[in-house]
C-alpha positions in Angstrom: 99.7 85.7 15.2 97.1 83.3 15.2 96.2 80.7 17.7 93.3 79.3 15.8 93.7 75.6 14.7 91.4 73.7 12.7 88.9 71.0 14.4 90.9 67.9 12.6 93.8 69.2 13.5 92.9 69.6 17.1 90.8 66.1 17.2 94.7 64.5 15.8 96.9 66.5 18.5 94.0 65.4 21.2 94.3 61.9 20.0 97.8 62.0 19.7 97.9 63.5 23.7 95.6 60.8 24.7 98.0 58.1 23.4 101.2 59.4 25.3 99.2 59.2 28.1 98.1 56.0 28.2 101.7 55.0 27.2 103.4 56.7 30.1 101.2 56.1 33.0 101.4 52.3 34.6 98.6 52.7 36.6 95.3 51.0 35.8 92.0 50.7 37.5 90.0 47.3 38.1 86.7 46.4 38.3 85.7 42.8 38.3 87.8 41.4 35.1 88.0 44.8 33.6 90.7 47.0 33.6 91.0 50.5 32.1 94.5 52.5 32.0 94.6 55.8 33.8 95.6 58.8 32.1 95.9 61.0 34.8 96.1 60.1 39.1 96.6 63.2 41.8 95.5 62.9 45.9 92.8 62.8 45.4 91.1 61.0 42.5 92.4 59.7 38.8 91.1 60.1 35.6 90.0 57.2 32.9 89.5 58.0 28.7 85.8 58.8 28.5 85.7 56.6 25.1 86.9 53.5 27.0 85.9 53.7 30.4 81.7 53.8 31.5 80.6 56.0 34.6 82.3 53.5 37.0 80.7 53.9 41.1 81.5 52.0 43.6 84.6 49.7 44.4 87.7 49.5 42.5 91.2 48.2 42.9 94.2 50.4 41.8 97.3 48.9 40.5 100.7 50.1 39.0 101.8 47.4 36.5 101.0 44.1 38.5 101.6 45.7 42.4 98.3 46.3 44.3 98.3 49.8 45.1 95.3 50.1 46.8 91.4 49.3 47.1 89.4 52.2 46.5 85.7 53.4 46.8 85.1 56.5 44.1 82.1 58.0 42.8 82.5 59.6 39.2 82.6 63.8 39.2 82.8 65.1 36.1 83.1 64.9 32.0 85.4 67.1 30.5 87.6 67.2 27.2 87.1 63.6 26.8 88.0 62.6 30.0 85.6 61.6 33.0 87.2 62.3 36.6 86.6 60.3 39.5 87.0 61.3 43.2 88.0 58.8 46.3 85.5 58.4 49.0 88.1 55.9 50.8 91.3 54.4 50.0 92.5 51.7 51.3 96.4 51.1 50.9 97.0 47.1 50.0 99.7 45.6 52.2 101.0 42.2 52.1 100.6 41.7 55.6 97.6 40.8 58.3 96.2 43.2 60.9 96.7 42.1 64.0 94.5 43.2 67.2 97.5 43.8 69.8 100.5 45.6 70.2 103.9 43.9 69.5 107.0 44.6 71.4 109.7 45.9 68.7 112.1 43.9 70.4 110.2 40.7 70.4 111.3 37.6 68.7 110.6 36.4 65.2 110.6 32.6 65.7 111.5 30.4 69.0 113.9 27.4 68.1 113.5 24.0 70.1 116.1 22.1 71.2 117.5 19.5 70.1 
């Protein structure tokens, strides 16, 4: 038995991979008022379509759907089977909330109520 597949064969089940990718994965990447869908995300780095996305450095932002994942500085690694991989030099997790710059008491209160 034969494993051998012709090239338009293999260029139609690539293409066809790529789609199902793209379909299943929610997580996109942002730069400026682009956005580019990611086929593939592990700990540390994601991959982009090399056909849609350029040799992105630098800052990014990281959503899943419309949530803010996280803020991310990446530098591109390598090109392979039509997909370019990218590396995290830092990741920033997005949280809805401010830093503060002191401690607070778990037991402190939320709100203090006048009277009236």
């Amino acid at each position: 038995m034969t494993t051998f597949l012709p090239k338009d064969v293999q260029a139609g089940l690539d293409a066809a991979r790529k789609r199902a990718q793209k379909k299943s994965h929610r997580l996109r990447v942002q730069v400026g008022e682009d956005w580019y869908p990611v086929l593939r995300a592990w700990e540390g780095g994601f991959a982009l379509d090399a056909e849609d996305a350029p040799h992105l450095r630098g800052l990014v932002d990281l959503y899943d759907g419309a949530r803010h994942l996280s803020q991310c500085l990446i530098v591109a690694s390598e090109e392979e089977a039509g997909e370019i991989r990218f590396e995290y030099k830092r990741m920033t997790e997005a949280t809805g909330e401010q830093p503060v710059d002191f401690e607070r008491a778990p037991d402190a209160p939320i709100a203090l109520l006048g009277k009236d």
